[in-house]
C-alpha positions in Angstrom: -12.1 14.7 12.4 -8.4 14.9 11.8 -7.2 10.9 12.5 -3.6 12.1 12.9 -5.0 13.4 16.3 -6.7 10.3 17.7 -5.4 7.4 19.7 -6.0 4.2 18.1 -5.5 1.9 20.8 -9.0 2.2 22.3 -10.8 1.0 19.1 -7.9 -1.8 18.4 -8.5 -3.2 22.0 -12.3 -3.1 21.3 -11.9 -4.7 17.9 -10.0 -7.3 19.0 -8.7 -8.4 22.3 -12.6 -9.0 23.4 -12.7 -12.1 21.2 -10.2 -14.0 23.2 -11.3 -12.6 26.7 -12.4 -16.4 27.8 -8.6 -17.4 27.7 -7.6 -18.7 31.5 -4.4 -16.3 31.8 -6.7 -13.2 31.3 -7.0 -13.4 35.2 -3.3 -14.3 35.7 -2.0 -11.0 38.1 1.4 -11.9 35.6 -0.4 -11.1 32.6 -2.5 -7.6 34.3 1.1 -6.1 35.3 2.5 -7.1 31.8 -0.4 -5.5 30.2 -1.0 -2.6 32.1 2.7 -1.5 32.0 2.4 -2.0 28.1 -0.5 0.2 27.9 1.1 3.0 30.3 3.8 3.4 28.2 1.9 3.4 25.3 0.0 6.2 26.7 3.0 7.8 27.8 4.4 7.5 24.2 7.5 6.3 25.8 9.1 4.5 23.2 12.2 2.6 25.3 9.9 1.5 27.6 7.0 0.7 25.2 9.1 -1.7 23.4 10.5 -3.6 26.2 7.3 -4.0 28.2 5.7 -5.3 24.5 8.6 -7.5 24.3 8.0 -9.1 27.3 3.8 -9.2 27.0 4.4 -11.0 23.8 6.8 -13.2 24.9 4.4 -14.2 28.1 1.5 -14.4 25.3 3.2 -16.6 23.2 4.0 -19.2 26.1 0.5 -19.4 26.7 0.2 -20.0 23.2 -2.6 -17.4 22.8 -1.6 -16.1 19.3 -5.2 -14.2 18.6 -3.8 -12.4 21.7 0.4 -11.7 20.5 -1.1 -10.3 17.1 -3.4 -7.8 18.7 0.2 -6.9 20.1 1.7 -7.1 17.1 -1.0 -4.3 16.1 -0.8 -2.1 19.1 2.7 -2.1 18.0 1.5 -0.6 14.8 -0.5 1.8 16.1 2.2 3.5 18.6 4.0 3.9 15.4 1.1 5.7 13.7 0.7 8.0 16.7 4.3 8.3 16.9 3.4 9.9 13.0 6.3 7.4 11.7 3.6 6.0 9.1 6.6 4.4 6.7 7.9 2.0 10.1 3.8 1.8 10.6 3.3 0.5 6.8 6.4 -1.7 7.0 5.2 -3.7 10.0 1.8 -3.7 8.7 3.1 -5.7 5.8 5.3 -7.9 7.6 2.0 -9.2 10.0 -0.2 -9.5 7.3 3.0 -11.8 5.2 3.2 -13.8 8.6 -0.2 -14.5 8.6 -0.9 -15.5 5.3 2.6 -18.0 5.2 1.2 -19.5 8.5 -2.3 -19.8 7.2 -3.9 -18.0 10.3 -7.1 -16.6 8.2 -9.1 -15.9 11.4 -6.4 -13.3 12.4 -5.9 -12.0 9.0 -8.6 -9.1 9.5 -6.1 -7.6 12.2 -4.0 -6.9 9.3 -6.1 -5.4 6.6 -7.6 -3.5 9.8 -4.4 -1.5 10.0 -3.7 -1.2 6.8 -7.5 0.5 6.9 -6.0 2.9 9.3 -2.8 3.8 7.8 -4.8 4.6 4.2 -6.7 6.9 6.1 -3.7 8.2 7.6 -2.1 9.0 4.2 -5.9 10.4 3.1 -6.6 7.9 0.4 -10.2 7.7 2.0 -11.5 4.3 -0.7 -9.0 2.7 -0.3 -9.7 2.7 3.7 -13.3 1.7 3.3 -12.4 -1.2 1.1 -10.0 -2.4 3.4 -12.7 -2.4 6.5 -15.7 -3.7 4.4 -13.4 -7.1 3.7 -12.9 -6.8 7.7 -16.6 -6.9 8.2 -16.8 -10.1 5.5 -13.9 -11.9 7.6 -15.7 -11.0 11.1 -19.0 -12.3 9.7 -17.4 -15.6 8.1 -15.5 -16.5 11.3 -18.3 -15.1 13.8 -17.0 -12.1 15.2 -20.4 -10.3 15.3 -19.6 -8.3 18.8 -16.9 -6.6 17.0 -18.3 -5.9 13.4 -20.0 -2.0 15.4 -16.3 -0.7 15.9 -15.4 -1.5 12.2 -18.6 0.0 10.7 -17.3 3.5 12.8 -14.8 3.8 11.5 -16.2 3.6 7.8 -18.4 6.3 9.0 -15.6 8.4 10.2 -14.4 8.2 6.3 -18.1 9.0 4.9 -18.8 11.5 6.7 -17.6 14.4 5.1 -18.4 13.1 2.1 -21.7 11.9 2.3 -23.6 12.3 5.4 -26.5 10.0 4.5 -24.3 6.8 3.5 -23.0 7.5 7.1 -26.3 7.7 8.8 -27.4 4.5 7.6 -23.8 2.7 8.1 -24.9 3.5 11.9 -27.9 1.9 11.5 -26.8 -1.7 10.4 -23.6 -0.9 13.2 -26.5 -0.3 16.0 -28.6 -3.5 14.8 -25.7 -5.6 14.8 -25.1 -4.0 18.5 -28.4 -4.9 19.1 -27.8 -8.2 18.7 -24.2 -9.2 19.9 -22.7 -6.4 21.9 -25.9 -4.0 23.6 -23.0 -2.0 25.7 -22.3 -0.1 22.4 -25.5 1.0 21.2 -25.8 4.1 23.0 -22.3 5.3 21.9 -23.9 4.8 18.5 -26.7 6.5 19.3 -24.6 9.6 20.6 -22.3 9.5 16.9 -25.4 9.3 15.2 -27.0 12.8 17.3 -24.0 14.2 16.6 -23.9 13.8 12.5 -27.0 15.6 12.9 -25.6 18.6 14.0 -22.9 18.3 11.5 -25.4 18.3 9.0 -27.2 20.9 10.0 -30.7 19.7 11.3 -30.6 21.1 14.9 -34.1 20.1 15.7 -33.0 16.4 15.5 -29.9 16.8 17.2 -31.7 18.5 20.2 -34.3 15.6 20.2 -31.3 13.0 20.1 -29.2 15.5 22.9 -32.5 14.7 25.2 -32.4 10.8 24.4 -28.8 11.2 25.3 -29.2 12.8 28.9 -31.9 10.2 29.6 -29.3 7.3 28.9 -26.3 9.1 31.1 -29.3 9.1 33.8 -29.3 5.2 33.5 -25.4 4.8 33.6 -24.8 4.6 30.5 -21.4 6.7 29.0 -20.0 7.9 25.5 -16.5 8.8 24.4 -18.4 11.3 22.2 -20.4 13.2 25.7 -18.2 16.2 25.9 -19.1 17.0 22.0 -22.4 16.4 22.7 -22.5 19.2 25.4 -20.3 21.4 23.1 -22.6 21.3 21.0 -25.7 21.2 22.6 -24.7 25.1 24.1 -23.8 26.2 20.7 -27.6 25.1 19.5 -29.3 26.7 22.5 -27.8 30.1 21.3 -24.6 29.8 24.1 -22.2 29.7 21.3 -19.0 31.8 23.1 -19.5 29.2 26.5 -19.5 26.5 23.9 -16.1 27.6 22.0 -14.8 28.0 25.9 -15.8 24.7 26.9 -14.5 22.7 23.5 -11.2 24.4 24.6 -11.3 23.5 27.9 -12.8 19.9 27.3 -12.4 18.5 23.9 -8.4 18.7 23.6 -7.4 18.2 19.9 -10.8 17.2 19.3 -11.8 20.7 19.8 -10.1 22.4 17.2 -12.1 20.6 14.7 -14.7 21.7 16.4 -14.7 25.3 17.1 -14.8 25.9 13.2 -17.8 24.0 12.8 -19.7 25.9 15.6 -18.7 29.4 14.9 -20.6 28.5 11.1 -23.5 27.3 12.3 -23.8 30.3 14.0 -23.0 32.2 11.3 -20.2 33.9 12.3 -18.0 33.7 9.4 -14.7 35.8 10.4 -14.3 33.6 14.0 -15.3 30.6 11.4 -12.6 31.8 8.9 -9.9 32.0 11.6 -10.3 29.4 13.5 -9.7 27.3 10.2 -6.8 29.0 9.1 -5.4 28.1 12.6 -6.9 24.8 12.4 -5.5 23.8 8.7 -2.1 25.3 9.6 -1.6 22.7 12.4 -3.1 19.9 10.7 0.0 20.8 7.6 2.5 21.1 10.0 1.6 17.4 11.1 1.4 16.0 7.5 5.0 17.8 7.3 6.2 15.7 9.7 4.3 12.3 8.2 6.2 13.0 5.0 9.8 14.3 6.6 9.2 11.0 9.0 8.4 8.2 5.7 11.5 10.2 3.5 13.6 9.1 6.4 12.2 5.2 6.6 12.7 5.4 3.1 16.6 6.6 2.6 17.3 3.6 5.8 15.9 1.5 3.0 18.0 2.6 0.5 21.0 2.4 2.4 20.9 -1.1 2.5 21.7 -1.2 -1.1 24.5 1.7 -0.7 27.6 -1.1 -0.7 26.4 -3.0 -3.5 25.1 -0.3 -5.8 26.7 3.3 -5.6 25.8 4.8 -8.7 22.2 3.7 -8.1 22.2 5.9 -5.2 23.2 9.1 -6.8 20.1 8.3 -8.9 18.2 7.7 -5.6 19.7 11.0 -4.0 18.8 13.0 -7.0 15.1 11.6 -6.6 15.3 12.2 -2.7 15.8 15.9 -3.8 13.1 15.8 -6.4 10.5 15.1 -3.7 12.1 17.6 -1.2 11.4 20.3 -3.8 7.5 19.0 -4.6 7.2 19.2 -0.6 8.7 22.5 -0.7 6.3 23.5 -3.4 3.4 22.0 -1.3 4.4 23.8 1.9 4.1 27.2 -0.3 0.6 26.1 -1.7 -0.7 25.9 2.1 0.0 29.3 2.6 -1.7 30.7 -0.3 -4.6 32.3 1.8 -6.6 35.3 1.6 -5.7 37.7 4.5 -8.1 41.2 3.9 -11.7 41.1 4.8 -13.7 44.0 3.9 -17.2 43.1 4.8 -19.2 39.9 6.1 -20.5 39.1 2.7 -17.0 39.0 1.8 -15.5 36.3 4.9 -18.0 34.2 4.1 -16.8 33.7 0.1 -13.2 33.7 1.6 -14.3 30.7 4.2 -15.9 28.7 1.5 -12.7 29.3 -1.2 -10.4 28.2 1.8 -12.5 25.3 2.2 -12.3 24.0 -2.0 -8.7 25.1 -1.9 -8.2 22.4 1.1 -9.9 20.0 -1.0 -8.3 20.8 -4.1 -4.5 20.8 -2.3 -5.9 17.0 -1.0 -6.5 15.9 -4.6 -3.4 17.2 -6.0 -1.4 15.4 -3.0 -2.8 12.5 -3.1 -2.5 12.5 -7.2 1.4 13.5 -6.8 1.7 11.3 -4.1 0.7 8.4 -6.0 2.5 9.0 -9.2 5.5 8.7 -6.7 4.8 5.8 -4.8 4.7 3.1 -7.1 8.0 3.6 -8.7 9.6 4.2 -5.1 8.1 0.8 -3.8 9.9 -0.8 -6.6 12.7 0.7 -5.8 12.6 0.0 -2.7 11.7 -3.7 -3.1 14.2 -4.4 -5.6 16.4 -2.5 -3.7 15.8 -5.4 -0.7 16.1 -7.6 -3.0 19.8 -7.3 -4.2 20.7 -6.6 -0.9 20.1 -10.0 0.2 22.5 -12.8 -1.6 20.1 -15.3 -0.7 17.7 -13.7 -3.4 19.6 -11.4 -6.0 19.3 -14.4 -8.5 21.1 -15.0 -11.6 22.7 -12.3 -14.0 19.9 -12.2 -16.1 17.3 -11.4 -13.2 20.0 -8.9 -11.9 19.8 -7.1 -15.2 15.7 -7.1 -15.1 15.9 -5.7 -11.9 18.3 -3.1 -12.9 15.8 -2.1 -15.6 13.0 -2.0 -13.5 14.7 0.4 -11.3 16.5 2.7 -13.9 12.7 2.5 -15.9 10.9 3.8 -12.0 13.5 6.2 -11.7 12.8 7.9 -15.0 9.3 8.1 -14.4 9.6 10.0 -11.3 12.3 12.3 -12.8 10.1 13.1 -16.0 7.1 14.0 -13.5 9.0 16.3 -11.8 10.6 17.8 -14.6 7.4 18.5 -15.5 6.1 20.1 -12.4 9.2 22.4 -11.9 8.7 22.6 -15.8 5.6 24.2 -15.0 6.1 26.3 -12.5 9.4 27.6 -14.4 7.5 28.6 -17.4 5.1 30.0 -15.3 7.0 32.4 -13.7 9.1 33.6 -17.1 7.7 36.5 -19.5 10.5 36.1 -21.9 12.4 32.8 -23.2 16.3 33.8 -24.5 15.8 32.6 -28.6 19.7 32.8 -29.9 20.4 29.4 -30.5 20.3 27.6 -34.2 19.6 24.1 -33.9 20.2 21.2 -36.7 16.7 20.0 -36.5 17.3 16.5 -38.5 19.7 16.0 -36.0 17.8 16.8 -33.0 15.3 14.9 -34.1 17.6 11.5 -34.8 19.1 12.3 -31.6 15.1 11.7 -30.2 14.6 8.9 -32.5 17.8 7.1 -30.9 16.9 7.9 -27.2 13.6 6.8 -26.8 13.9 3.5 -28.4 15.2 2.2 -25.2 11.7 3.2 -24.0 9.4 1.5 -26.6 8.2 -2.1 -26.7 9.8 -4.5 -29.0 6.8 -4.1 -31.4 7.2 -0.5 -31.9 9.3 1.2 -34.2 10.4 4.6 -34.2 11.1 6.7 -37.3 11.9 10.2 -38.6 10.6 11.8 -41.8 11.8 14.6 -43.0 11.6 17.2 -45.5 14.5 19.4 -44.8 18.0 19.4 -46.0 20.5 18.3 -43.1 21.8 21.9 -42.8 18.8 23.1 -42.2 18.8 25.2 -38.9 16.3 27.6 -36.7 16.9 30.4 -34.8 15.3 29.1 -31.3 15.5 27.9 -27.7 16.9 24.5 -28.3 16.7 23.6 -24.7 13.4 24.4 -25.0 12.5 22.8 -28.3 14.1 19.5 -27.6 11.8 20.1 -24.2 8.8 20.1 -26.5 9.3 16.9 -28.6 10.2 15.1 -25.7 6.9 15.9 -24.0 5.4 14.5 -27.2 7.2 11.7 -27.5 6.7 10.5 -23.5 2.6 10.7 -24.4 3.2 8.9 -27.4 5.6 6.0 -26.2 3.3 5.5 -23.1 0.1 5.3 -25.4 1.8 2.9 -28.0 2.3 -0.6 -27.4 2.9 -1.9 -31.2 3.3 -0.4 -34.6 5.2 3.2 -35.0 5.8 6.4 -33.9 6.9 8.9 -36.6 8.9 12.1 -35.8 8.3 14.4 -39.2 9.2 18.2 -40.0 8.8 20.1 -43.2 8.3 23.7 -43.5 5.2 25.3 -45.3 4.4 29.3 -46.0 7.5 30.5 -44.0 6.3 28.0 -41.3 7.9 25.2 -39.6 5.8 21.9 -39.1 7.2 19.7 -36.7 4.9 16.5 -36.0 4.6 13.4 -33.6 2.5 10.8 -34.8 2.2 7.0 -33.3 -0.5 4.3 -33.8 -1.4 4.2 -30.2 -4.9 4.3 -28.4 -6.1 7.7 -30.3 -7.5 10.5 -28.7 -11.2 11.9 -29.5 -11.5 15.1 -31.5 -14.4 15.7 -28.7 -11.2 16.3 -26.6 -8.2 18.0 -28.4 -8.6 21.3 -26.3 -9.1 19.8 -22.8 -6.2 17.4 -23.3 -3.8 20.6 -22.7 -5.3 21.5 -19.7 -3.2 21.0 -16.5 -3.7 17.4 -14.3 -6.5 15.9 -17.7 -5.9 12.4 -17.9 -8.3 10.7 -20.5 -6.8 6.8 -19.6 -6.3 7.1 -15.2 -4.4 3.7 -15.4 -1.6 5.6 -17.2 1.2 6.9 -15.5 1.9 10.3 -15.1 -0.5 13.2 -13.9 -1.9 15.2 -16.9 1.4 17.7 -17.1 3.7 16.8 -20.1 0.7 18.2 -23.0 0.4 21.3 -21.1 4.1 22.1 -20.5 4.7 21.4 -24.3 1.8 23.8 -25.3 2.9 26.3 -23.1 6.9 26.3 -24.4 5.6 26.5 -27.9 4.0 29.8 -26.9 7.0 31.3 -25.7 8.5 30.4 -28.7 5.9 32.1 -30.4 4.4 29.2 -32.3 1.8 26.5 -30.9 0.9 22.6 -30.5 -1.9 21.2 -31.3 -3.8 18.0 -32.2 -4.5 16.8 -35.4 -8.2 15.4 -35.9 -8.2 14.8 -39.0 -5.7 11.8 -37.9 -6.9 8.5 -37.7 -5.5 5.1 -36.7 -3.5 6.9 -33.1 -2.5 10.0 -32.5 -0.4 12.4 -34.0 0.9 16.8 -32.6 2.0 19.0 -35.0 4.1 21.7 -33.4 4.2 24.6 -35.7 7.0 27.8 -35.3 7.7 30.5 -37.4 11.3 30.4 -39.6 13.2 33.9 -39.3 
């Protein structure tokens, strides 16, 4: 189920408002008209008149001193945000709550934070990161005795699971309905209904029938599920009705449909409506991450622009990076509609559903990988950015100078992974590389030597030895050469904390031998070939995603030479990059 189409505010209100229902002003008529003109222009997504009826609900709450119930507020206020797809503001106010309660020491109400930053990781797809988040909710419920609203928490771990692994899902509703059970029976059947329903997802129609009767038997009894109009979606598809079903989960389900239809068309195996109906349905779910991203690029240039009077060159830096990203997003936005579009038989749709499906996934891991190459350099940024802009913390000179490192240092690192992207996709796209320049190589590879020991620890040297006379040039790319050795020497600066790296060239059999060699981590002969492919990363704490070896293999080529690595090397690493003189 695609979160970006789901209103939060049911499950927040479940989660946590329930725990202070035994406050006195709950029956105050001033605190019903307060609330219910909050939530009716929350529903509304009315933002001016959102804010000021939140202003005032807060303000009432606060006189009442009833701070479990201005937080939940402070959440809801969160989640309009979210559905409002601004998930930068969202992140920002998430932060700010869960600083205010830790400075204030409010530990029972700290799990209203981490709860929302649960939902925005989902938001932004980084699925562990959400589950981690909501399992330390469930250990803060359970140590201050929230046991009524633990169910909630446990659904939404199964709503990450899911799609992942059906089984951990199934038996995450088990402990959710035994803690129902037992401190909140009004919520078993609606996970009884989630749990028929995964059933179908998964295939096993018998079970879901069984569970579909169950079901009818409880709506006999009273009892209601915010997951009924699936359940009669789905229970026509599995009775053989499947073109009423797709009717009804257009006319029923609203957004919830669409995620739907694609599911029920394959189980009855018909794999062109199946294929369609995805296309349609990933389309509109990338046109809402477009606006995520357009909508967080815009919190974070107002960021920035707090820093604009103190710091002008640093935003041409920041506009250049700005641009960087625009391109990637551009680059994304053509990925998406890579699809296949001729069908010849039914053999044939169904290979093309199932490739659209591993593309999706595919395009998720690669976002999510760029995506967090990106952010961490771009929250220092941003922070330090803060930080100068306030007189009350820009420090001394000497911290002024850190911080200026810091950010020239997080600005490099996004500029070399995108030069290595467009890199990529530049050498991709060219069949031949213009060769008429003649290059000093001792100088080049001073010039190298100079530049990067900026970028080194204090414990590493860097050296060249050579073998060639000073005059000694090559008929090349120079652009493109330099391009190599400084793919080589980023992997062997970020590998080497202490000791040396050693630039060396000498030419052998009408060859030239270029070689980078450093006394860093190493790298296993069991790996010299699979190190050049595109996004390997054999240390996933290191920064960078798996491009620079690649790139510099594949510009050596069009030089018409190669890199490679040496085994035979022990005590680091060291590439030898070998072209032909002529």
């Amino acid at each position: 189920m695609n979160l970006r189409r789901i209103l939060l505010i049911a499950t927040l209100i479940v989660a946590t408002v329930e725990t202070a229902a035994s406050t006195d002003h709950k029956n105050d008529a001033k605190y019903k008209v307060l609330r219910d003109s909050m939530t009716h222009a929350f529903n509304d997504g009315d933002s001016a008149r959102f804010y000021t009826h939140l202003t005032n609900l807060q303000n009432y709450l606060l006189g009442q001193n009833d701070l479990h119930g201005y937080y939940t507020q402070r959440c809801n206020d969160i989640i309009f945000e979210m559905n409002r797809q601004k998930i930068f503001e969202a992140y920002t106010k998430a932060a700010e709550l869960s600083k205010e309660l830790r400075e204030k020491k409010l530990d029972k109400e700290m799990y209203m934070a981490v709860n929302m930053m649960g939902h925005i990781n989902k938001y932004c797809g980084n699925k562990e990161a959400a589950k981690k988040c909501w399992y330390e909710v469930i250990d803060m419920m359970e140590k201050n005795g929230y046991y009524e609203s633990i169910p909630p928490i446990y659904m939404n771990i199964i709503n990450v699971a899911l799609d992942d692994d059906a089984q951990e899902a199934l038996d995450l509703m088990d402990k959710a309905k035994e803690i129902a059970q037992k401190y909140s029976p009004e919520r078993v059947f609606d996970i009884e209904t989630r749990k028929t329903l995964t059933y179908y997802n998964s295939g096993d129609i018998d079970k879901f029938l069984k569970g579909y009767k169950a079901y009818k038997e409880g709506e006999k009894k009273g009892h209601s599920s915010v997951h009924g109009r699936s359940m009669e979606a789905y229970y026509l598809a599995s009775t053989g009705r499947v073109d009423e079903a797709i009717e009804y989960a257009k006319r029923e389900m609203g957004d919830e449909g669409a995620d739907a239809i694609p599911l029920i068309y394959e189980r009855a195996g018909r794999w062109e409506e199946a294929y369609r109906s995805f296309k349609k349905e990933s389309l509109a779910s990338d046109s809402i991450d477009n606006v995520v991203i357009i909508n967080s690029m815009q919190g974070i240039q107002d960021q920035i622009k707090l820093y604009e009077a103190e710091k002008k060159s640093a935003m041409d830096r920041t506009y250049a990076m700005l641009g960087a990203i625009f391109l990637l997003t551009l680059l994304i936005v053509a990925l998406i509609y890579i699809v296949q579009t001729r069908k010849k038989h039914m053999q044939e749709l169904r290979k093309a559903y199932k490739k659209a499906m591993e593309s999706e996934k595919m395009k998720t891991a690669f976002i999510q990988n760029v995506t967090h190459e990106v952010r961490t350099p771009l929250n220092i940024i941003t922070g330090f950015a803060q930080v100068i802009a306030n007189p009350e913390l820009a420090g001394n000179p000497e911290e002024r100078q850190h911080i200026s490192k810091m950010m020239q240092k997080s600005t490099r690192q996004v500029t070399v992974l995108m030069d290595e992207i467009i890199g990529l996709s530049l050498i991709d796209s060219t069949d031949q590389m213009n060769k008429n320049d003649e290059p000093k190589i001792n100088d080049m590879l001073r010039g190298l030597q100079t530049e990067y020991q900026d970028y080194v620890t204090e414990e590493t040297e860097i050296k060249v030895e050579t073998e060639l006379d000073d005059e000694f040039k090559l008929r090349t790319n120079e652009n493109m050469l330099r391009r190599i050795l400084a793919c080589l020497m980023e992997n062997a600066t970020k590998y080497t904390s202490k000791g040396c790296i050693t630039l060396g060239a000498k030419t052998e059999e009408n060859m030239l031998k270029l070689s980078v060699e450093d006394t860093g981590s190493g790298i296993p002969a069991e790996e010299a070939e699979r190190i050049f492919d595109r996004f390997v990363k054999l240390d996933s704490f290191k920064e960078g995603i798996g491009l620079g070896l690649p790139l510099s293999r594949r510009l050596a080529e069009q030089l018409g030479g190669n890199v490679e690595l040496d085994t035979t090397y022990a005590g680091g690493a060291r590439f030898i990059v070998t072209l032909g003189i002529s």
